[in-house]
MDTraj code that builds the backbone (N, CA, C; nanometers):
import mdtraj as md
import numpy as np

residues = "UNK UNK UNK UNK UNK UNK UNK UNK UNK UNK UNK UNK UNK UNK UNK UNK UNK UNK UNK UNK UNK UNK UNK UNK UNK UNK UNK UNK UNK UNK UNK UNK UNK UNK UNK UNK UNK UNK UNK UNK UNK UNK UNK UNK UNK UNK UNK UNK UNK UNK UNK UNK UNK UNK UNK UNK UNK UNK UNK UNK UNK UNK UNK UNK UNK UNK UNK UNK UNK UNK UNK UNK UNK UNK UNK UNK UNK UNK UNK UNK UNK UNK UNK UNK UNK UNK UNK UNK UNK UNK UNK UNK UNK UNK UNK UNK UNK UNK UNK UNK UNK UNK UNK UNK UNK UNK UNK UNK UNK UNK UNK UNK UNK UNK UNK UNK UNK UNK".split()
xyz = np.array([
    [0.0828, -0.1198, 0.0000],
    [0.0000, 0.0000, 0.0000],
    [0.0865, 0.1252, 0.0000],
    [0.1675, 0.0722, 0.0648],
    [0.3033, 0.2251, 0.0609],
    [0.3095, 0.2990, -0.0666],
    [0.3344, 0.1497, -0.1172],
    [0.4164, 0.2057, -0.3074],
    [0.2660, 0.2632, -0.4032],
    [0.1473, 0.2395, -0.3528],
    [0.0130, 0.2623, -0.4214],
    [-0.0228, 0.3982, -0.4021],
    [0.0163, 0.4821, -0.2321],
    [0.0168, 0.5561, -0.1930],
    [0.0237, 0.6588, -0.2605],
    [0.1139, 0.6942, -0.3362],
    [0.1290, 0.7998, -0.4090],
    [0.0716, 0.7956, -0.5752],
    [-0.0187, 0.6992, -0.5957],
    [-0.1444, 0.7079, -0.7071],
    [-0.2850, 0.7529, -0.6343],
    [-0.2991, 0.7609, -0.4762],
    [-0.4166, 0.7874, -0.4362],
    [-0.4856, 0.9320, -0.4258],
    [-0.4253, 1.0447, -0.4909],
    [-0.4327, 1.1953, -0.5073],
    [-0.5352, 1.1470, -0.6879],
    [-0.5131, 1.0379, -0.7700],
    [-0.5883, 1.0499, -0.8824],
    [-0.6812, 0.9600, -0.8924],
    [-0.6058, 0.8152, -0.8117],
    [-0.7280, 0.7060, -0.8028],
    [-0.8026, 0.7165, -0.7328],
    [-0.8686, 0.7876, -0.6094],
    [-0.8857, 0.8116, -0.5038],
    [-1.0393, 0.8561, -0.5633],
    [-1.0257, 0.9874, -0.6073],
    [-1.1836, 1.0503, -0.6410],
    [-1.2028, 0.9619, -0.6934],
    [-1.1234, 0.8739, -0.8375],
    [-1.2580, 0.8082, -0.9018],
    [-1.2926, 0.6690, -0.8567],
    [-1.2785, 0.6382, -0.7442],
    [-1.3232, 0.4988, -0.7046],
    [-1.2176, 0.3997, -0.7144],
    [-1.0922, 0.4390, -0.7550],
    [-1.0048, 0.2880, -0.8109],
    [-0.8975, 0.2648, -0.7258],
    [-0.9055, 0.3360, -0.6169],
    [-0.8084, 0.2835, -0.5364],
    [-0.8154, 0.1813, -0.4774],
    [-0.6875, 0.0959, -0.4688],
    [-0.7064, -0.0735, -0.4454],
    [-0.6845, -0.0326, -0.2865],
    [-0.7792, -0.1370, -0.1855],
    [-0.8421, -0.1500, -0.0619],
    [-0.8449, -0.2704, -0.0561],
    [-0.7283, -0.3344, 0.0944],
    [-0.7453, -0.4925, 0.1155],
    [-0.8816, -0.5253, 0.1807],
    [-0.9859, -0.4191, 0.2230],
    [-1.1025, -0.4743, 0.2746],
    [-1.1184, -0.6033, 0.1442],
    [-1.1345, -0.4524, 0.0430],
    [-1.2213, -0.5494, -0.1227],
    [-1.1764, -0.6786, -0.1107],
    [-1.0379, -0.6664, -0.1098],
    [-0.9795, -0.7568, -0.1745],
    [-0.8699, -0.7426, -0.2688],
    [-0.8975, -0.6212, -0.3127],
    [-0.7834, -0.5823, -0.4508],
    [-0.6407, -0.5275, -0.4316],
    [-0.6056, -0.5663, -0.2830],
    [-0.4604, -0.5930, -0.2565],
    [-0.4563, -0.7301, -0.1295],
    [-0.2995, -0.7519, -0.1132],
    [-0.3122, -0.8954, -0.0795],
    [-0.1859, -0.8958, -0.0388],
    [-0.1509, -0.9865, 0.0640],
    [-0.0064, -0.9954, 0.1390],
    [0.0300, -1.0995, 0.0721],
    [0.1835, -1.0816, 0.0376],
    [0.2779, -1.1753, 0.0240],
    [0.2254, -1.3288, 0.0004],
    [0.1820, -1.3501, 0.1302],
    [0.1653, -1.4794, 0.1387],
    [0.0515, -1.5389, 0.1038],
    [-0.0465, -1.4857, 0.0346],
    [-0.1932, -1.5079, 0.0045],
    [-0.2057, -1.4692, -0.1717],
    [-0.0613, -1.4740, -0.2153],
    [-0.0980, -1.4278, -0.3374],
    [-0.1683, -1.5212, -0.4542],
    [-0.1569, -1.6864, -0.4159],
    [-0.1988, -1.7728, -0.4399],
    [-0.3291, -1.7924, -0.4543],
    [-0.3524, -1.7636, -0.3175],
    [-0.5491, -1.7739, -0.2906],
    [-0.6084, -1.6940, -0.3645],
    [-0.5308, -1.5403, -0.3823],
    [-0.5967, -1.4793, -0.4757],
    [-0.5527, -1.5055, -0.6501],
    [-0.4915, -1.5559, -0.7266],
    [-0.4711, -1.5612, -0.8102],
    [-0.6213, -1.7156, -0.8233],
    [-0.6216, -1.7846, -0.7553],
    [-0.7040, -1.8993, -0.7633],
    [-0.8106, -1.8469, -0.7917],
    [-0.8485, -1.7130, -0.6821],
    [-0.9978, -1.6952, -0.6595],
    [-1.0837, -1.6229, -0.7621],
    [-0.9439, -1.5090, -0.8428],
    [-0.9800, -1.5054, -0.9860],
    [-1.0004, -1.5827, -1.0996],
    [-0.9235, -1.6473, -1.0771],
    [-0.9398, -1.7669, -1.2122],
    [-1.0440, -1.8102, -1.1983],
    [-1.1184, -1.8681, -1.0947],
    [-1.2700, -1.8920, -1.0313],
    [-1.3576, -1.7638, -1.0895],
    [-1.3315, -1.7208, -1.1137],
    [-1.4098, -1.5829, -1.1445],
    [-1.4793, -1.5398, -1.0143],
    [-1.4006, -1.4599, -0.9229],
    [-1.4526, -1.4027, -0.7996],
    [-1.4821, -1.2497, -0.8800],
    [-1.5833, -1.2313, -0.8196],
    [-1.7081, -1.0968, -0.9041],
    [-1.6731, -0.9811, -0.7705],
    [-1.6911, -0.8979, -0.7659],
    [-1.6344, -0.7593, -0.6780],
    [-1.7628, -0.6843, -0.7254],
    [-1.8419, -0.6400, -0.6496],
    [-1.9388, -0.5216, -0.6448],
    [-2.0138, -0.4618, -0.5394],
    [-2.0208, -0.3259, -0.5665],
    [-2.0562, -0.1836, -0.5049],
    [-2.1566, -0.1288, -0.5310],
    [-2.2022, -0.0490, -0.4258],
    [-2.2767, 0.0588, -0.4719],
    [-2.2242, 0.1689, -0.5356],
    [-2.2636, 0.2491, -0.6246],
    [-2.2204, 0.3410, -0.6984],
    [-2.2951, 0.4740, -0.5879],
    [-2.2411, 0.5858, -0.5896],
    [-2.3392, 0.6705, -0.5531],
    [-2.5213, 0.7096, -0.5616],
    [-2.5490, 0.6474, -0.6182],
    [-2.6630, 0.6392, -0.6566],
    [-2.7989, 0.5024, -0.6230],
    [-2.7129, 0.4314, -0.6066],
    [-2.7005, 0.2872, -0.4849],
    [-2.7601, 0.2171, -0.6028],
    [-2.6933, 0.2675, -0.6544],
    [-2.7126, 0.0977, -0.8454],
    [-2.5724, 0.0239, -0.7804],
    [-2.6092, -0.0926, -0.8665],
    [-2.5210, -0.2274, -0.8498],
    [-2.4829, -0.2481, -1.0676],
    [-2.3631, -0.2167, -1.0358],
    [-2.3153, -0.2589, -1.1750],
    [-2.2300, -0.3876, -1.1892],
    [-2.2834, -0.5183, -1.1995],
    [-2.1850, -0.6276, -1.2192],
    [-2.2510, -0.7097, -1.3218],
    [-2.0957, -0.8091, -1.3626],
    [-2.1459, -0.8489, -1.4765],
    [-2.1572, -1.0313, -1.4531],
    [-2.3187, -1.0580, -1.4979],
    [-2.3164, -1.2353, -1.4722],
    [-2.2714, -1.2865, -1.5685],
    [-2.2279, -1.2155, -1.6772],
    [-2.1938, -1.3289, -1.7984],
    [-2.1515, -1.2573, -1.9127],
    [-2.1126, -1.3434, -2.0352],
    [-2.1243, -1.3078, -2.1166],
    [-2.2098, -1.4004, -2.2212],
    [-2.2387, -1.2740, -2.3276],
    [-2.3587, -1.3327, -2.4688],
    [-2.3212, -1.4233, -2.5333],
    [-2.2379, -1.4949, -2.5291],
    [-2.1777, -1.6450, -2.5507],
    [-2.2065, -1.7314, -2.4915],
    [-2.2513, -1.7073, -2.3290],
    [-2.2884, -1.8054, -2.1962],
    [-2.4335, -1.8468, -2.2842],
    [-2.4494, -1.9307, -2.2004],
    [-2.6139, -2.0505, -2.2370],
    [-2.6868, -2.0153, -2.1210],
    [-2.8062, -2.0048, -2.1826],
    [-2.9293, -1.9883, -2.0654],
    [-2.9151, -2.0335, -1.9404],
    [-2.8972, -2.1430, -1.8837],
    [-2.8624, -2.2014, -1.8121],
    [-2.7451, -2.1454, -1.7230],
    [-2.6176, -2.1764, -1.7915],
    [-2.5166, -2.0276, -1.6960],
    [-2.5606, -1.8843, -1.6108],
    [-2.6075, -1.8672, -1.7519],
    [-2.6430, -1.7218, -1.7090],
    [-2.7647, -1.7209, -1.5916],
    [-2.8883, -1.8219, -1.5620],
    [-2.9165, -1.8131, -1.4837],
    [-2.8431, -1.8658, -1.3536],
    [-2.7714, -1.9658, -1.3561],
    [-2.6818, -1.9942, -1.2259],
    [-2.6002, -1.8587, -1.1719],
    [-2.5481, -1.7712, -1.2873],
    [-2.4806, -1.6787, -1.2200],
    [-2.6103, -1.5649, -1.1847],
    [-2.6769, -1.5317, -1.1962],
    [-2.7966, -1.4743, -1.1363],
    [-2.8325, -1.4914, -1.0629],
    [-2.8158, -1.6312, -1.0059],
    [-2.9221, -1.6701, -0.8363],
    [-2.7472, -1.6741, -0.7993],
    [-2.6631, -1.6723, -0.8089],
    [-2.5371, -1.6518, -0.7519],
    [-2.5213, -1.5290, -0.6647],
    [-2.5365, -1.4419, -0.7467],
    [-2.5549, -1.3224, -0.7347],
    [-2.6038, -1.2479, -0.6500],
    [-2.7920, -1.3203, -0.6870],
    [-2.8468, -1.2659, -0.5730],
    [-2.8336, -1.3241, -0.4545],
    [-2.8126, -1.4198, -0.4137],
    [-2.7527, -1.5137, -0.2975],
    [-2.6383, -1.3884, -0.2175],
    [-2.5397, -1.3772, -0.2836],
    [-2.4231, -1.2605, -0.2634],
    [-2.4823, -1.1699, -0.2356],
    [-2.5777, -1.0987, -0.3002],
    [-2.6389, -0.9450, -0.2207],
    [-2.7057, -0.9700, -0.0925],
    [-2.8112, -1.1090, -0.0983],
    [-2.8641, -1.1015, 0.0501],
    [-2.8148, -1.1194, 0.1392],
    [-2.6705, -1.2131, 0.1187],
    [-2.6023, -1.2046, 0.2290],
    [-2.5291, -1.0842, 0.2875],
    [-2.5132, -0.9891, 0.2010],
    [-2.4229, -0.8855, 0.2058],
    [-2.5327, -0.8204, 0.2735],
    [-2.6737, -0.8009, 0.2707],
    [-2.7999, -0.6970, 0.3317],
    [-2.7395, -0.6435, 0.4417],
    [-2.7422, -0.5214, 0.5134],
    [-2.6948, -0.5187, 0.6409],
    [-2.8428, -0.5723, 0.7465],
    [-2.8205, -0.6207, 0.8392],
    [-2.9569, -0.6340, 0.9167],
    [-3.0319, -0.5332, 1.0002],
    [-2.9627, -0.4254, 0.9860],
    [-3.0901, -0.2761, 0.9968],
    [-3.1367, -0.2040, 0.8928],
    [-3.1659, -0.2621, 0.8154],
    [-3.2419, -0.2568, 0.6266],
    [-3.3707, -0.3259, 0.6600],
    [-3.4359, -0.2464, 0.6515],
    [-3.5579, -0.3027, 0.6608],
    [-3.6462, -0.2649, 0.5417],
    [-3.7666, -0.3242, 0.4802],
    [-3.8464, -0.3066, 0.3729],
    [-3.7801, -0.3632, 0.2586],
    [-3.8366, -0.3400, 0.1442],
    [-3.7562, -0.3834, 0.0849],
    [-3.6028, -0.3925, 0.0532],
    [-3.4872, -0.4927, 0.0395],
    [-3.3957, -0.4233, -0.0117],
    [-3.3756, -0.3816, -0.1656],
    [-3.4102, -0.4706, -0.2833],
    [-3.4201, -0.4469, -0.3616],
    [-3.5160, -0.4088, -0.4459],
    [-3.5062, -0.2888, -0.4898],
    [-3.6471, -0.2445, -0.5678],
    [-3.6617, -0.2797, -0.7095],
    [-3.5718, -0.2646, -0.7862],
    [-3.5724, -0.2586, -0.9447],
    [-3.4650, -0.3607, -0.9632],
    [-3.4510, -0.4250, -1.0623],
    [-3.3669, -0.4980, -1.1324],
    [-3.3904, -0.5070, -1.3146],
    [-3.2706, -0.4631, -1.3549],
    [-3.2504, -0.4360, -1.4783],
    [-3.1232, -0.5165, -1.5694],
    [-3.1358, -0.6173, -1.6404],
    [-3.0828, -0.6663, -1.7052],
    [-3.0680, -0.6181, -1.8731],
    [-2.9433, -0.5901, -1.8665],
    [-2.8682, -0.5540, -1.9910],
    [-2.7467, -0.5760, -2.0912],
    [-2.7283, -0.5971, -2.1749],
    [-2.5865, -0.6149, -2.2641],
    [-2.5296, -0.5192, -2.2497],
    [-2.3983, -0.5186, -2.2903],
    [-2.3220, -0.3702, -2.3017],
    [-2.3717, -0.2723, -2.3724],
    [-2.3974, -0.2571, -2.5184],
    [-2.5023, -0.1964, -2.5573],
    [-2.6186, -0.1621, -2.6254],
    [-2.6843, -0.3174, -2.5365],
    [-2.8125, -0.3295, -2.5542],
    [-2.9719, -0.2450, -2.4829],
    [-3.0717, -0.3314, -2.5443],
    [-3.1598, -0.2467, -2.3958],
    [-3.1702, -0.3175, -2.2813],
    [-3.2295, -0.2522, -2.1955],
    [-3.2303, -0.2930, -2.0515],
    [-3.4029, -0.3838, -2.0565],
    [-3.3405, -0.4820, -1.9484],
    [-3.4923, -0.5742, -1.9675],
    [-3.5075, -0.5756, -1.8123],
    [-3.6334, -0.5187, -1.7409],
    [-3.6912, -0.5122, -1.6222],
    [-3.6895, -0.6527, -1.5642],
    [-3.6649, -0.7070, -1.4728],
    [-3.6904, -0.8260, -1.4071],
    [-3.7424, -0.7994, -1.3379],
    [-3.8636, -0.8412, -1.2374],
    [-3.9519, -0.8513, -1.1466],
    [-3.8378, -0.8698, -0.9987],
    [-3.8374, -0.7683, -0.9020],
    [-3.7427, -0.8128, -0.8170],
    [-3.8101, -0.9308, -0.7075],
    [-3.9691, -0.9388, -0.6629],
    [-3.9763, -0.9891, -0.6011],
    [-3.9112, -1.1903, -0.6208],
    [-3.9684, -1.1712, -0.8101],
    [-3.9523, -1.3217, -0.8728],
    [-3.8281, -1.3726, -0.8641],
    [-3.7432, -1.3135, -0.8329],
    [-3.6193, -1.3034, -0.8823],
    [-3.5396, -1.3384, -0.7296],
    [-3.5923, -1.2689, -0.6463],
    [-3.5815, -1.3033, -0.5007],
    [-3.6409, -1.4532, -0.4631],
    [-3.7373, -1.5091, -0.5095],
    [-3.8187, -1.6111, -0.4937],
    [-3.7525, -1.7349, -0.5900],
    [-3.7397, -1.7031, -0.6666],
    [-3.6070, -1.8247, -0.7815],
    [-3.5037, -1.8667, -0.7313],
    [-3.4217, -1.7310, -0.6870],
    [-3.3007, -1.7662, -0.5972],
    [-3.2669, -1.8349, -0.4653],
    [-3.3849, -1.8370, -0.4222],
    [-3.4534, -1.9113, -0.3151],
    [-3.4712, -2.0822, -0.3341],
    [-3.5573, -2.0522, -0.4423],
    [-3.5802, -2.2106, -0.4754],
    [-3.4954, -2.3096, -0.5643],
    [-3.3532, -2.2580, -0.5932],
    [-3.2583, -2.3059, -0.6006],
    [-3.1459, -2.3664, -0.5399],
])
top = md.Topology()
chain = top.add_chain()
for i, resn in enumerate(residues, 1):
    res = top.add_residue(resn, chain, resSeq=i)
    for name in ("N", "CA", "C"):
        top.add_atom(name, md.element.get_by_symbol(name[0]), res)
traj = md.Trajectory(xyz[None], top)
């Protein structure tokens, strides 16, 4: 973090400064676990200011099937992440999109209820 230190005056405002909370730095001795956990495709996501969630389940090559496993993946990962003084709904909208395609509404409650019954 020392040597990163002095990129954090530009990475800093825009979000890209690497933080061992995330994950996106790593001691010496764990460099393994993390090189594994990528190759696994370990997914990293945030709220943006605006409290959207931008991550990606796939790509337009994946098969129906994938793409829904990484979807109830997903949402599995956000509910666990919920904090437990959130109350009401947590998720309101869900919007599925290509890079630059249109956006297709998903029903959040259904979507909550799938991931469930998987």
């Amino acid at each position: 973090m020392g040597k990163v230190g002095r990129l954090a005056r530009i990475l800093g405002p825009r979000g890209l400064m690497p933080n061992p909370k995330a994950g996106t730095v790593v001691a010496p001795d764990d460099i393994a676990r993390a090189i594994k956990e990528a190759k696994a495709g370990r997914v990293e996501f945030r709220l943006d200011k605006t409290a959207n969630i931008h991550v990606q389940i796939g790509k337009a090559s994946f098969d129906a099937n994938k793409l829904n496993e990484n979807f109830a993946a997903l949402m599995e990962a956000i509910k666990k992440a919920r904090p437990s003084a959130a109350k009401g709904n947590y998720i309101k909208h869900i919007t599925l999109a290509s890079t630059m395609g249109p956006g297709i509404k998903v029903d959040a409650n259904a979507a909550q209820s799938m991931e469930a019954t998987e």
